[in-house]
C-alpha positions in Angstrom: -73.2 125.1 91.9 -72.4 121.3 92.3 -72.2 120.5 96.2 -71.1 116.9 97.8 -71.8 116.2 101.1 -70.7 113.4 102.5 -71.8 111.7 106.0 -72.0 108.6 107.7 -71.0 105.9 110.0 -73.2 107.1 113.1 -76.7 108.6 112.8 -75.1 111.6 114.4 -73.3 112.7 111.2 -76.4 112.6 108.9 -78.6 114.3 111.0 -76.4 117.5 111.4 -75.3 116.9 107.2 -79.2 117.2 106.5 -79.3 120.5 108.8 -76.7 122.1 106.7 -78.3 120.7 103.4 -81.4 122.4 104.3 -80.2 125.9 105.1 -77.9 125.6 101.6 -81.0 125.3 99.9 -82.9 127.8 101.7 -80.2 130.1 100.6 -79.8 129.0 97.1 -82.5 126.2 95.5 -80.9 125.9 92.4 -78.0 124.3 94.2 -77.3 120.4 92.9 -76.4 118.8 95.9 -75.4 114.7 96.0 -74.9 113.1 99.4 -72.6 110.0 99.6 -73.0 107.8 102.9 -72.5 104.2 103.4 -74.7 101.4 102.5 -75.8 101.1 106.4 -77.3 104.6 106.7 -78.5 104.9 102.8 -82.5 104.3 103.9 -82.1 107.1 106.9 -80.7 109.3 104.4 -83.4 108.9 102.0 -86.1 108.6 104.5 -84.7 112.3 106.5 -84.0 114.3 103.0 -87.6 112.9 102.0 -88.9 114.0 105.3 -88.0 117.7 104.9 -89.7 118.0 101.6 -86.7 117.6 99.3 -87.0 115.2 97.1 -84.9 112.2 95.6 -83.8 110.1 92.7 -81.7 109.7 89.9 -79.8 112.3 87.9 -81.6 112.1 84.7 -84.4 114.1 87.2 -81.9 116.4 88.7 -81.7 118.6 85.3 -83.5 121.5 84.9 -85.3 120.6 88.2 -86.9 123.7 89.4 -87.1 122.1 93.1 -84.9 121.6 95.7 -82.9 118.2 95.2 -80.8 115.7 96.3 -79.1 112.6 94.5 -78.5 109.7 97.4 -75.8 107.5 96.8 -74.3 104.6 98.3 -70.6 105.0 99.0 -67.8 101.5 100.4 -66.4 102.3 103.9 -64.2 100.4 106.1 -63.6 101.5 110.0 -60.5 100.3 112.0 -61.7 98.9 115.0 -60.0 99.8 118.5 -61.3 101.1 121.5 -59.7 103.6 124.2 -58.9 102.0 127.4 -59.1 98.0 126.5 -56.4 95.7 127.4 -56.1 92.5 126.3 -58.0 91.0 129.0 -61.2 93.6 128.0 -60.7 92.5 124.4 -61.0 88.4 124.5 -62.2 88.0 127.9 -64.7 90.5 129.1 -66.1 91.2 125.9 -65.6 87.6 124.3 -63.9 89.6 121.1 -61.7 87.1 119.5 -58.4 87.8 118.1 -60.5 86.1 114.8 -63.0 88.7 115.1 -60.6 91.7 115.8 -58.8 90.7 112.9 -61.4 89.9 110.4 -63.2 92.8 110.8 -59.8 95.2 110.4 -59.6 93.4 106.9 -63.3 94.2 106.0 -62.6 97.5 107.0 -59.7 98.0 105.2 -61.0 96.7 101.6 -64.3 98.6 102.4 -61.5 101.8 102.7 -60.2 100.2 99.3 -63.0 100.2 97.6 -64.5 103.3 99.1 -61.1 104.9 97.6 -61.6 103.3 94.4 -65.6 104.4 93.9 -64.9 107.9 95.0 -61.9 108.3 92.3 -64.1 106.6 89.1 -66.9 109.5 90.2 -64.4 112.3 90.8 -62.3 111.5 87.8 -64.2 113.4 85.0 -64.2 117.3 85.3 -67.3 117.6 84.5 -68.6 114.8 87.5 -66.5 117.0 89.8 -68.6 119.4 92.7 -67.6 122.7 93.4 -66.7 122.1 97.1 -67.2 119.0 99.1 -68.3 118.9 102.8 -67.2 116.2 105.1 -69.4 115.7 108.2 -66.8 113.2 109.8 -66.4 109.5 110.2 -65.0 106.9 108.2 -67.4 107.2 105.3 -65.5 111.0 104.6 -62.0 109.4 104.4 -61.7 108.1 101.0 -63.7 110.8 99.3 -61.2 113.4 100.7 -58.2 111.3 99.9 -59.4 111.7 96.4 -60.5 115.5 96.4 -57.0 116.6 97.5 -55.7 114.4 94.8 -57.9 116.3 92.2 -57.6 119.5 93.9 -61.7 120.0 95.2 -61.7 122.2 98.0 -63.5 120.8 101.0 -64.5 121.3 104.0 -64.6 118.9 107.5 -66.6 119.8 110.9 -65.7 117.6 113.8 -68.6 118.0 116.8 -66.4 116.2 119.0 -63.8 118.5 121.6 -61.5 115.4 120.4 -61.3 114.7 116.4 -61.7 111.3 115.2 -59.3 109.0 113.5 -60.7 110.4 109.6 -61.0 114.1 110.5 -57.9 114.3 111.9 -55.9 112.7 108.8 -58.2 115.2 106.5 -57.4 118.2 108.6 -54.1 119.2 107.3 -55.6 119.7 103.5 -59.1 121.1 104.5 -60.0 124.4 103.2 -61.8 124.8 106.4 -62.1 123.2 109.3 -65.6 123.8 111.7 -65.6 122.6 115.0 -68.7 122.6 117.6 -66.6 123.5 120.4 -64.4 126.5 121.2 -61.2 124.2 121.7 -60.2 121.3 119.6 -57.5 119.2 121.2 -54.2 119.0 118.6 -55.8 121.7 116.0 -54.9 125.6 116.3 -56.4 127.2 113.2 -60.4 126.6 113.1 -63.8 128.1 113.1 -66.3 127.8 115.6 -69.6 127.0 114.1 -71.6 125.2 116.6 -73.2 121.8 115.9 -75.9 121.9 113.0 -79.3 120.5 114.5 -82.7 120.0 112.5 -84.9 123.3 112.8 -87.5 121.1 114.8 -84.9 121.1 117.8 -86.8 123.9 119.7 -87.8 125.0 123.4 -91.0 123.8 123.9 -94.2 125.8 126.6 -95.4 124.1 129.1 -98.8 123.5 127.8 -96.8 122.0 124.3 -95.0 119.6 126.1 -98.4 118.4 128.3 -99.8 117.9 124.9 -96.8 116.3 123.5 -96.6 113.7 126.6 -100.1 113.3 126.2 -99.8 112.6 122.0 -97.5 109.8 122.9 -100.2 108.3 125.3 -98.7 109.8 128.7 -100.4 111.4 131.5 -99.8 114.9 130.6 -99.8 115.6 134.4 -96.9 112.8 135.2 -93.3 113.5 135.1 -91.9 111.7 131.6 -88.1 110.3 131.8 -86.9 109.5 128.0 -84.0 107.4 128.0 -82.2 106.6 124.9 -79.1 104.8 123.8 -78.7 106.7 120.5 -80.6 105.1 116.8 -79.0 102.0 117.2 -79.0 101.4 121.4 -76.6 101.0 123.9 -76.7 97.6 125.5 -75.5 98.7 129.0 -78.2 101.3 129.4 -81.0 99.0 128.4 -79.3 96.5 130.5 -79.5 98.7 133.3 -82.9 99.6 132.5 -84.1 95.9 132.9 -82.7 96.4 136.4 -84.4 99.7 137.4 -87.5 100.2 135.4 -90.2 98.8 138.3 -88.7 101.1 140.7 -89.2 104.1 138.5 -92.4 103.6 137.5 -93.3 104.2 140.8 -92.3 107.8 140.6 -92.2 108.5 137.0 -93.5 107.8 133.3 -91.1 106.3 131.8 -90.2 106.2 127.3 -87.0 103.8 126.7 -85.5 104.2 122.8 -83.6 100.7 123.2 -82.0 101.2 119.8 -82.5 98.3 116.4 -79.4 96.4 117.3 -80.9 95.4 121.1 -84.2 95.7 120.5 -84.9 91.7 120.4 -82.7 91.8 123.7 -85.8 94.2 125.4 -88.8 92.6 124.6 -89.4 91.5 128.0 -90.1 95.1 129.0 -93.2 95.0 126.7 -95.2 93.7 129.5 -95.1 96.9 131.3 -96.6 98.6 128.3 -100.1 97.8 128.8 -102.8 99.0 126.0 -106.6 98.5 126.1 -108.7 99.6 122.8 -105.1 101.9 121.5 -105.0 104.1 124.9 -101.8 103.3 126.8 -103.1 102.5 130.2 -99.4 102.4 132.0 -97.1 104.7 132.3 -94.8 103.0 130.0 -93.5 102.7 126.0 -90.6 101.1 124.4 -89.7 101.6 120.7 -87.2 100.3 118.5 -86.5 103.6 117.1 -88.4 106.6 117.0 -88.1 108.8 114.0 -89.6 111.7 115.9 -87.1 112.6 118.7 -87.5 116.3 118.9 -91.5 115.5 119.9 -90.1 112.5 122.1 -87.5 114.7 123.8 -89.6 117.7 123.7 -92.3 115.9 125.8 -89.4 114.7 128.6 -88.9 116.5 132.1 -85.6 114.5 132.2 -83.7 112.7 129.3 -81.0 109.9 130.1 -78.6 110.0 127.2 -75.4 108.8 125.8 -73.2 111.8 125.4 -72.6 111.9 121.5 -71.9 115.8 120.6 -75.2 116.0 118.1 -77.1 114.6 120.8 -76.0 116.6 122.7 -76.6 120.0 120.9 -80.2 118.5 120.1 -80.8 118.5 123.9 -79.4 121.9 124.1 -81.8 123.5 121.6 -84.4 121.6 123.6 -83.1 123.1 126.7 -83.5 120.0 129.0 -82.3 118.4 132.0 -80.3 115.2 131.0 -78.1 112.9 133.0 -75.4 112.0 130.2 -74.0 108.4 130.5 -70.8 108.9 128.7 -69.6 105.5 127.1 -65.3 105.8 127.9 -64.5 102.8 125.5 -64.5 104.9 122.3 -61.6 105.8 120.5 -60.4 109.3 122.0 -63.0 109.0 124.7 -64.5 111.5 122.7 -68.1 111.1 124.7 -66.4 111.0 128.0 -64.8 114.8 127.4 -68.0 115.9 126.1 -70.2 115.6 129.3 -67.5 116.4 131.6 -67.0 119.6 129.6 -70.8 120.4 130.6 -70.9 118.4 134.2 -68.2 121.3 134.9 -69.7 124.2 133.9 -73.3 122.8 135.9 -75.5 122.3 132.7 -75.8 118.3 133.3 -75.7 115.2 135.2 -73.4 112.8 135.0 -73.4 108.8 135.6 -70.4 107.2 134.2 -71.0 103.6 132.3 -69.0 101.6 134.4 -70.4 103.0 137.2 -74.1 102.5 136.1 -73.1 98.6 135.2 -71.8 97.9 138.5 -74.7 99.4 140.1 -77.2 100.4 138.0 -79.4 102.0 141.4 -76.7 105.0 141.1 -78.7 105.6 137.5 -82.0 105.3 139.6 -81.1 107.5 142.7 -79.9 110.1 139.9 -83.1 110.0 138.1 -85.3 110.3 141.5 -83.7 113.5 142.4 -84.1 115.3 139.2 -87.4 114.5 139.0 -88.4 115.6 142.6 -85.9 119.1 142.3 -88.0 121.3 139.5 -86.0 124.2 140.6 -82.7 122.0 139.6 -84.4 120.7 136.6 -84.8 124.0 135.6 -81.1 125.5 136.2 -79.5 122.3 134.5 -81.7 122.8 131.4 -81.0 126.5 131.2 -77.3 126.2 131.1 -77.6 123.8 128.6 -79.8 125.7 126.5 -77.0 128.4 126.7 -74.9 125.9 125.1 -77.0 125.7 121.9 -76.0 127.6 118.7 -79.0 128.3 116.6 -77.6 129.3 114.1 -74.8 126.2 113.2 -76.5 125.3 110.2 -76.5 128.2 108.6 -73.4 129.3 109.2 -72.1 126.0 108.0 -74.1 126.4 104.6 -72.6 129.9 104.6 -69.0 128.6 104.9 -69.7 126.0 102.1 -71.3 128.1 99.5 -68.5 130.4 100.0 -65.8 127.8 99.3 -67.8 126.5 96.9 -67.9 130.2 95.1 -64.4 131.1 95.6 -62.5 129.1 96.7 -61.5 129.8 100.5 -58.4 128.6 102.2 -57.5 128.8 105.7 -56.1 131.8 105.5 -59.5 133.6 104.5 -62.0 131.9 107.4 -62.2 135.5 108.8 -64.0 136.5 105.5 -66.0 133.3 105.5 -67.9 133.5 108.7 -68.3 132.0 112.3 -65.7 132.7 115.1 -62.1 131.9 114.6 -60.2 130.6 117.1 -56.4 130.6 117.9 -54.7 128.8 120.5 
């Protein structure tokens, strides 16, 4: 069987895409699986698929492979730039977005849409080229590859982890054989299945004494409470911002391990001089990386995690079963983020600190911090009714669901048959 999966866009599409790819080839190993992202996230792909002992390459290797194996390709992708919530006064004054800028990068993102369109229809055109079933893990990078496969009739299949679909999922909905969701609504869709949100196997509750050795692997005092804050692979400037303002008050209570993302990075440096190292032994109770490709260990070593509220994030932090203060970022389109922490603020399974509230004063972060790590006993109810959140078993149900399409051919109509819980509203 000839599987596409296509992801991108946000680091939080290929990790769950790479879940799914794993458990399909659990399942069946013969299976030829390609992955199409764009050119941004090419190396992660490569680098995770590498990472869980698949290997990669061209498709003069892929026959008569007796391995598991995926082909990587790069795939054109435009996004249309807009933000929820931003007048015209947030767009060329507070941010210092010009109308140039706006503009320009609508046109790049349209002819990167063009071209996607184009590239996905000269490898779809053949017959033969053509996969059994193609599985779209959402964002922009999907949108032209599922334009195509409803053109040449190739089932496929979308998952949204968001309570509120993005722009691409929601214009491939209507056609998709299936449509997964990691949450039991979905605002403006009534006929879906409730998979859960796929999340490497590593994601895993960790013992007490594995977590003191984890902290202590990282150069921690495994005796010390560890915060882990983290803006997501690529940052988030107002929480590292914040940070700048609060970090020497909470070394005073806590160690502290700040991911400040590659696009702010350079912005962070100064921070390095709390990180003090004699002969490799960290010798403060301080680290700051760029990116850290092992965030289950990270995480899994943390009494508290500060966190943007991305939904695969999210779920990773729920398999973890930890206490995290979410700081929900209500720009983006939908306010997709914002929805999902007040989802769990409501039902008592996290903290919340809005972003504009953090910005204006970034101590409400600090005091929120400070209390988690002095209340154990809340500590330990917040990361139990997250942990309730989790679904273990996302992944496989999603490869389960894909093979089957892939196999026969499922529509709507037949999710019952296909697995997962269906939901009506």
């Amino acid at each position: 069987m000839k599987v596409l999966v296509v992801g991108g866009g946000s680091g939080g599409h290929i990790t769950p895409a790479v879940a799914v790819i794993r458990e399909m080839l659990e399942m069946k190993p013969r299976t030829r699986v390609e992955f199409w992202t764009d050119r941004k996230y090419y190396k992660n792909v490569v680098k995770i698929t590498t990472e869980i002992g698949v290997s990669w390459g061209s498709s003069v290797q892929e026959t008569n492979r007796r391995q598991p194996y995926i082909r990587v390709r790069k795939l054109w992708a435009g996004k249309f730039h807009r933000y929820a919530g931003w007048t015209f006064k947030d767009y060329f004054v507070n941010f210092g977005i010009t109308l140039k800028d706006l503009a320009w990068g609508n046109i790049v993102g349209f002819v990167g849409f063009v071209a996607g369109t184009v590239q996905s229809f000269g490898r779809l055109l053949l017959p033969g080229k053509r996969p059994d079933v193609i599985f779209l893990k959402g964002g922009f990078v999907g949108l032209p590859v599922g334009l195509v496969a409803r053109l040449f009739r190739i089932p496929y299949i979308v998952h949204e982890s968001d309570a509120v679909p993005g722009l691409a999922n929601r214009l491939l909905m209507k056609h998709a054989a299936v449509i997964a969701t990691g949450w039991s609504e979905l605002r403006g869709v009534t006929d879906y299945v409730q998979v859960g949100i796929p999340v490497a196997a590593e994601f895993k509750l960790v013992s007490d004494s594995q977590q003191k050795n984890l902290k202590k692997a990282f150069g921690f005092d495994p005796e010390r409470p560890l915060v882990v804050v983290t803006g997501g692979s690529q940052g988030s400037l107002n929480i590292d911002n914040a940070m700048k303002e609060i970090l020497p008050e909470m070394l005073k209570f806590t160690s502290v391990g700040l991911v400040a993302g590659r696009k702010h990075y350079e912005d962070m440096v100064e921070l390095k001089k709390y990180e003090e190292w004699d002969k490799a032994k960290l010798q403060s109770n301080f680290r700051m990386w760029e990116f850290n490709s092992a965030m289950h260990e990270l995480m899994g070593a943390a009494d508290v995690v500060v966190s943007r509220a991305g939904a695969t994030t999210i779920a990773e932090l729920a398999a973890l079963g930890k206490a995290v203060v979410l700081v929900p970022f209500e720009q983006l389109p939908g306010g997709h983020q914002t929805k999902n922490a007040e989802r769990l603020y409501e039902k008592g399974a996290v903290a919340m600190v809005t972003d504009e509230r953090m910005q204006q004063q970034p101590g409400i972060l600090l005091e929120e911090v400070r209390h988690l790590v002095r209340a154990p006993k809340e500590r330990a109810t917040l990361a139990e009714k997250l942990h309730a959140e989790a679904r273990p078993d996302a992944a496989k149900s999603l490869a389960e669901i894909v093979l089957k399409v892939g196999e026969e051919g499922v529509s709507k109509q037949d999710q019952k048959q296909v697995g997962g819980d269906e939901k009506q509203e």
